[in-house]
N, C-alpha and C positions, 0 to 999 in steps of 0.2 A: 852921229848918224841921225841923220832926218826920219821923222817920225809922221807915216801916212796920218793923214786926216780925214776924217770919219764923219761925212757933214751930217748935221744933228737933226733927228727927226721930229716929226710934225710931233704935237701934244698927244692928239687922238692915238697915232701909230705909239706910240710908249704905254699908255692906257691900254690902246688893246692886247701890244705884245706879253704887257702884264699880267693881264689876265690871265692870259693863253697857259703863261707860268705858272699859274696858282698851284698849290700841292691839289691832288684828287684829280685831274687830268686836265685832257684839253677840252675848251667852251669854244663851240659853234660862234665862229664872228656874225652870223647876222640869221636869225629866223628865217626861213625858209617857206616862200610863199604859195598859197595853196596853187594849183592847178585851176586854169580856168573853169575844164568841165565840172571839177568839183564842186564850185562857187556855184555855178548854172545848177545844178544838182539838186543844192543845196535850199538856193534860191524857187528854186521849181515845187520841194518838199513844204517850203514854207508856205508856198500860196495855196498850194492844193488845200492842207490841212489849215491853213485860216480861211478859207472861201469855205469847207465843210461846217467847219466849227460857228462862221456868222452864219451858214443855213437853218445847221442845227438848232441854233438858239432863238435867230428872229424872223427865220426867212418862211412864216408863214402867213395865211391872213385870212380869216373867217369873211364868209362870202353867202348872205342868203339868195338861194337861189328859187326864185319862186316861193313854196310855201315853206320849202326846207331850209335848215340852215346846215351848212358846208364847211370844211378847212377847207383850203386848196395849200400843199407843199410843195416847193420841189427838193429833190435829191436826187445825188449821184446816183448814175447808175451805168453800165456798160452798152445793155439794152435799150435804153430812152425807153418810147412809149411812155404810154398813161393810164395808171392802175384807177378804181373807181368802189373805195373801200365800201360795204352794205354789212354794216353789222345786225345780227351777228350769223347771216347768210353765207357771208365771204365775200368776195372781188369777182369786179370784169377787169382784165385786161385790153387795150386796146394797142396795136399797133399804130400808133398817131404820127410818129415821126424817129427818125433814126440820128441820135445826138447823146453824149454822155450826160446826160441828165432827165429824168423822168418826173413828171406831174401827177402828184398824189393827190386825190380828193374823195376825202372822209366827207359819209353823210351821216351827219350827228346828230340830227334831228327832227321832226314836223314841227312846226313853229304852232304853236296852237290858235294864236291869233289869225295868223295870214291863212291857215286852214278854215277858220271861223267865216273869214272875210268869203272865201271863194264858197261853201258852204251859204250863208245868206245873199250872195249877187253871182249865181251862175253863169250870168253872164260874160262875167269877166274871163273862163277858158278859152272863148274865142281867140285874147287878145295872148294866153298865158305862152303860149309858144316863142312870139316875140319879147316877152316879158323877163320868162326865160335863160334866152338869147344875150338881151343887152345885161341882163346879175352877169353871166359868164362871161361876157367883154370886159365887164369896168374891174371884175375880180381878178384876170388874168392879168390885166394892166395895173392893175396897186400889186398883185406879184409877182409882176416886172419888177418896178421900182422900188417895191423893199429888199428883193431876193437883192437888186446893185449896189445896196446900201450895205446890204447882210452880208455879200463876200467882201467886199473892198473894205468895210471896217476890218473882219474877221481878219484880212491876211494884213493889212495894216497894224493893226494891234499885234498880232503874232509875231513878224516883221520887228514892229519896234521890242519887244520882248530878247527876240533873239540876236539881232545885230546893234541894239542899242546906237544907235544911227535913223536921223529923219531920213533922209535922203534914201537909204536902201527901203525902209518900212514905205513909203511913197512911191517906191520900186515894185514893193511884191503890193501892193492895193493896187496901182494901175494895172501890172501882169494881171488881176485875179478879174476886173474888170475886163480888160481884154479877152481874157480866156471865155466868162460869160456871155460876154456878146456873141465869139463864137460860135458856142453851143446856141445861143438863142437865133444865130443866122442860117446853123445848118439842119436847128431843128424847124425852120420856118421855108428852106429849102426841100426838107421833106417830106413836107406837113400830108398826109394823107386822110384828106376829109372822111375818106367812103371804110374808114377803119371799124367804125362807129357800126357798120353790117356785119362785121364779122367777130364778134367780142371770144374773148377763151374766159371759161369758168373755173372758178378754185372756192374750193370750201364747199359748203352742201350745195351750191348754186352748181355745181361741177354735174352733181349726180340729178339735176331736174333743170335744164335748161328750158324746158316748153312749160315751166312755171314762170320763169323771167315773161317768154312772150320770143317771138320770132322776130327779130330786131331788123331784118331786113323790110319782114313787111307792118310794121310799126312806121319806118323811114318812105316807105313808099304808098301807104295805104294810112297816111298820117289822119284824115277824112273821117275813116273808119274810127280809128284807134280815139279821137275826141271825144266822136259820138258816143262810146262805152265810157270814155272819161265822165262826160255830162251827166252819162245816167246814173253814176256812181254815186255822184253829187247830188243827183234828185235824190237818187231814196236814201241816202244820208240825210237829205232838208227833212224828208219825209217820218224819218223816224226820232229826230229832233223835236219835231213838233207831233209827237204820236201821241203826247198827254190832251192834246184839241181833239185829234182826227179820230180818236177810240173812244171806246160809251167808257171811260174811266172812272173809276170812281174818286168823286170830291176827297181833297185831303181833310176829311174833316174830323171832331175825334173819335166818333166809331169806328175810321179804317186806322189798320194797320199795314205799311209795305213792307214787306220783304223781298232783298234782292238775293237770291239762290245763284250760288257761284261754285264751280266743280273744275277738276284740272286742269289749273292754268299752265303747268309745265313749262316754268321760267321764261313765260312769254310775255315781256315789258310792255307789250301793247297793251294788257290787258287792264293794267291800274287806271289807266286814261278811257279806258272804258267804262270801267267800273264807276268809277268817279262821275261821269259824265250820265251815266245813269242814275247813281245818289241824287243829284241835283234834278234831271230832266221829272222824275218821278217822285222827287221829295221821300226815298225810302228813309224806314225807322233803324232798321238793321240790317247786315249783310251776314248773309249764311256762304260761310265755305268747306262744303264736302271733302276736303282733301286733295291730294298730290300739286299742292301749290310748287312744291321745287321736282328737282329732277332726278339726282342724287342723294339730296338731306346732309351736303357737306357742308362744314362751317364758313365757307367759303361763298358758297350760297345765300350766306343770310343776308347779304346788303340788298339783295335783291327784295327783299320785304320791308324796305322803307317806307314805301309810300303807305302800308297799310294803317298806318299811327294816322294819315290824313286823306282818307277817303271822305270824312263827312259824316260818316253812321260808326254804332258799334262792329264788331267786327267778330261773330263766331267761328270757331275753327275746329276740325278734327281732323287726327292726323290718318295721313289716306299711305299704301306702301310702297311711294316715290318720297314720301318724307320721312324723318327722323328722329331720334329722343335731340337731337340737337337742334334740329327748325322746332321741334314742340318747346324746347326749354329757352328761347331764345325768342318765340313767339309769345308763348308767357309773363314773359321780362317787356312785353312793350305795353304801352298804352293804348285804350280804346280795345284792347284785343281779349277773347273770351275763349280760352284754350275750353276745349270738353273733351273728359275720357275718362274711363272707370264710370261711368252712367252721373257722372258730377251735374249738377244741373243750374242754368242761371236765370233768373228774369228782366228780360230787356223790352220796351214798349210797350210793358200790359200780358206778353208771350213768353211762356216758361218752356224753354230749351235744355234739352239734356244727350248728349252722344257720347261716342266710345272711338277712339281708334282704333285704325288696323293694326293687329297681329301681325302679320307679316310684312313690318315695315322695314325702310332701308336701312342698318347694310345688310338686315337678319333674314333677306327673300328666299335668297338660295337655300338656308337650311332646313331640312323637312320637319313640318309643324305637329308639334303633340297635341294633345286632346285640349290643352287649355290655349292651342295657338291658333284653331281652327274659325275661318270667320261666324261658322254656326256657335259657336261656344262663346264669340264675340256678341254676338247677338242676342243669347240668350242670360249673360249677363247683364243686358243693355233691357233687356226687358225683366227681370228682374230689380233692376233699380226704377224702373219706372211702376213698376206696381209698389214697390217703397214707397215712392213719393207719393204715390196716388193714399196708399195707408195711413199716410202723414198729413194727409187733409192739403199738400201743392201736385195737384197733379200736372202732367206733363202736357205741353200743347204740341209743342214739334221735336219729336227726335230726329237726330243725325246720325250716320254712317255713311263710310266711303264704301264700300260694297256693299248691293243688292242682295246679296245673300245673306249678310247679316242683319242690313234694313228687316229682310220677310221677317224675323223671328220675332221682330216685335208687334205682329200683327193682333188685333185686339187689345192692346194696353195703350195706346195712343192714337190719337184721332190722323196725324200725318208725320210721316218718317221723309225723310230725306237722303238722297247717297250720289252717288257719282260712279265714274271709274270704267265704264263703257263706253267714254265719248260717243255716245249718239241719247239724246232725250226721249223721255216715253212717262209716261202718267197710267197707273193703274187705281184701281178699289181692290184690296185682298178680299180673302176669304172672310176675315171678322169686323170687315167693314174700314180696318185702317188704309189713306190713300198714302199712295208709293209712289215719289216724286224723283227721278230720275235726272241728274242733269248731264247735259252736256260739256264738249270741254269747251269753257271761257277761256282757255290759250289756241284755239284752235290746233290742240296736241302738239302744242311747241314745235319745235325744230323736225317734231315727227309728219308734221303736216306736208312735207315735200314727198314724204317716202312712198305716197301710194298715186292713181292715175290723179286723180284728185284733192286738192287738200283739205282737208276738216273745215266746219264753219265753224264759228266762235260764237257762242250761244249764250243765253243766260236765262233766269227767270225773275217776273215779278210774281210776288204772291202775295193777295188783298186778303186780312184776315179781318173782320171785324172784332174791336176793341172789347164787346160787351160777352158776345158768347166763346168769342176766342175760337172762330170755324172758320173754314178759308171759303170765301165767297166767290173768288176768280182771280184766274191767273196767265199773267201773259207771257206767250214764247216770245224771244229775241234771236233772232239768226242773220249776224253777217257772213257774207259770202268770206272764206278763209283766204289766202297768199295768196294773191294775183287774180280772185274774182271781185264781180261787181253787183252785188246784189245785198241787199236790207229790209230783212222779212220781219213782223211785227201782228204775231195772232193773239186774237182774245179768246178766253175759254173758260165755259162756268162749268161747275160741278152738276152731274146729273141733275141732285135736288134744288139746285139752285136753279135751273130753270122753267120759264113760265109755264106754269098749270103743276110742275111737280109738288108732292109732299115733302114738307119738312121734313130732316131726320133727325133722329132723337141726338140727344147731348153726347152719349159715347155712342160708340163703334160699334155697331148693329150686323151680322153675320149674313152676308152677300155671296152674289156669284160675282168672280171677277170681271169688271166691267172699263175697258179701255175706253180712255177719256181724253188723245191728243187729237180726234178730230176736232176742228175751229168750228163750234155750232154760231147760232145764230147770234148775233150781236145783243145786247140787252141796250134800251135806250140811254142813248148819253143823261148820267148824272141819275142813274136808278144806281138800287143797293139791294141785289137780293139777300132776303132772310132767311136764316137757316134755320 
């Protein structure tokens, strides 16, 4: 019997039937390939997140604009628009345009130089609008061209990571460049210039918008708005050069300056103040009455950098917005002269001794006993200063952040020092000691929004002569606070210091209290009255 024949199979078809045989069951003849949508999906995931990821890392670009310098970023966002970060105020919002992507610009700084410059050639406001104008053109245009850089590497590089293929990785970089153009055509589609009138506030800027300024008639009374520019700038020239235009006294070595400085309440403006004052007036020391922070948290203390390079020494007591941690941490720096428990130091010829407050931060809240009271403060603080008077170094200036503790040292030192009322005033006590009062050099930090008007920033200088160690004259400093325009700069002698008065004797002679902030008559440039 004839035997069918069974034509013989391909190689591959035995291979696979074999397989198919193996013990542990049957194997899938061919992988199973994805779904288009899937691919797209997939594809779509990798560009987004590489286009984020090159924003995040280089898609930014420092941009000085005018005197300031600037970031400008962009990032995703649902809302487009353009935030316009003011630390540490908060943001305006602008509705600028309607596209998944938003333009952030941080202003990060006054440039001190280009401040300088408009400062010595006021001139140049006229032109500063256009000036401007073209920083913000050529900045938006290099963050064009880095933001095309920053996605198309970003989803290229991710791309090649995850399909290990040029071809695809070339795939999701032109997708991610396309997608950007997008957003860049239809944010340029909706560009709405007149956004710029209507800003939304967040942060303390939220709660005092008519500190910012009326931005509508800013844009349309541009005219107006200069001309306060300008004068800004005068009497800033004006108090730059206040060392000529005041009958000053020569730095020569019978004077001694002292800069009087009272709470600054973590207001970063103020070190560039300060500083700027060391130099304009050539001061010997800087006195600071207290509440330099605002909390007294450790977190707070980088905030006291700059004080290691102001130029002068640097007196401190601690006032009750600071802490044993700004004291022990102020302590620990250079150039810095903590005083408390009536400790006393001598710096330029001037022998200084204070006390901190008792009711410092975190311990406010809790009600104070008899040895936490500022009069008990006080009168330890004049208690050490008849010490030292005993011991043959007597005291020239005590310190204290409350005026209530200042009074008690009345007749054991010639002038006390204090703070903590942000508004300035000058007395004579009862036993002849004068009571120096200062204002806040932060113009009451972040507090300065909360009322109709904001605080000015104030300071003092005080002339002592080197020989009998008396303060001969002293001048108030008062800039206009957040959003005004003014720089005020008064001279003022002590009663006996001026023309036709009697000398007063060496200590503290027992008076009627006699207020002393009115700006008497000018003494002529480059006299020295004697005390």
């Amino acid at each position: 019997m004839a035997r069918a024949r069974v034509p013989a199979a391909a190689p591959h078809t035995v291979n696979r039937l074999r397989t198919a045989r193996r013990p542990g069951g049957p194997v899938p003849e061919l992988a199973a390939r994805p779904r288009p949508w899937v691919r797209a999906l997939g594809l779509t995931a990798v560009v987004l997140l590489g286009a984020w990821l090159g924003l995040l890392v280089v898609g930014n670009v420092r941009v000085p604009v005018g005197p300031m310098d600037t970031t400008m970023t962009l990032r995703p966002a649902l809302d487009g628009g353009t935030k316009i970060n003011i630390s540490p105020l908060g943001a305006l919002h602008l509705d600028s345009h309607v596209a998944p992507v938003r333009l952030d610009v941080n202003v990060d700084q006054l440039d001190p130089d280009r401040s300088q410059a408009l400062v010595d050639h006021p001139e140049r406001l006229s032109g500063l609008q256009d000036e401007v104008t073209g920083d913000i053109e050529r900045g938006t245009l290099d963050l064009a061209v880095r933001s095309c850089a920053a996605v198309v590497a970003g989803a290229t590089a991710l791309g090649l990571a995850v399909y290990r293929r040029p071809r695809r990785a070339l795939a999701a970089g032109g997708l991610a460049l396309a997608l950007l153009a997008a957003c860049g055509a239809t944010a340029y589609a909706t560009w709405n210039p007149k956004s710029v009138l209507e800003p939304r506030f967040s942060g303390l800027l939220s709660s005092a918008p008519s500190v910012v300024g009326n931005a509508r008639s800013i844009v349309t009374e541009f005219d107006v708005y200069q001309q306060e520019l300008a004068r800004l700038v005068t009497n800033v020239t004006k108090l730059y050069d206040v060392t000529s235009t005041l009958p000053a006294y020569q730095p020569d070595p019978t004077t001694v300056r002292v800069l009087h400085v009272s709470d600054i309440h973590l207001n970063p403006a103020s070190w560039k103040i300060i500083a700027s004052l060391v130099t304009q007036y050539r001061v010997d020391v800087i006195v600071d009455s207290g509440d330099t922070m605002d909390h007294g948290t450790a977190a707070e203390n980088g905030f006291l950098d700059p004080v290691a390079d102001l130029g002068a020494p640097y007196v401190w007591v601690r006032g009750n917005h600071d802490s044993m941690t700004t004291q022990a941490h102020l302590r620990n720096m250079k150039n810095v002269h903590v005083l408390d428990d009536g400790r006393a130091v001598t710096l330029a010829g001037l022998r200084f001794a204070g006390i901190g407050d008792p009711q410092f931060t975190p311990d406010r809240s809790t009600v104070p006993g008899a040895e936490g009271t500022q009069e008990a403060a006080g009168d330890r603080l004049a208690q050490a200063l008849r010490a030292q008077r005993a011991a043959g170094t007597p005291v020239d200036v005590a310190v204290a952040h409350e005026p209530s503790a200042a009074r008690r040292t009345d007749g054991e030192v010639p002038m006390v020092l204090a703070g903590h009322l942000h508004r300035a005033g000058t007395e004579t006590l009862d036993k002849g000691t004068r009571l120096r009062v200062e204002g806040s050099t932060g113009g009451s930090g972040l507090r300065a929004v909360e009322g109709e008007y904001p605080d000015p920033i104030e300071a003092s200088i005080l002339y002592f002569d080197r020989d009998s160690r008396r303060l001969q004259a002293w001048d108030e400093i008062k800039l206009g606070g957040l959003g005004l325009t003014t720089a005020e700069v008064s001279r003022h002698l002590p009663k006996e210091n001026r023309p036709g008065a009697t000398p007063t004797p060496t200590t503290p002679a027992p008076s009627s209290p006699t207020p002393t902030t009115a700006p008497p008559a000018p003494a002529p440039p480059g006299s020295r009255p004697r005390s």
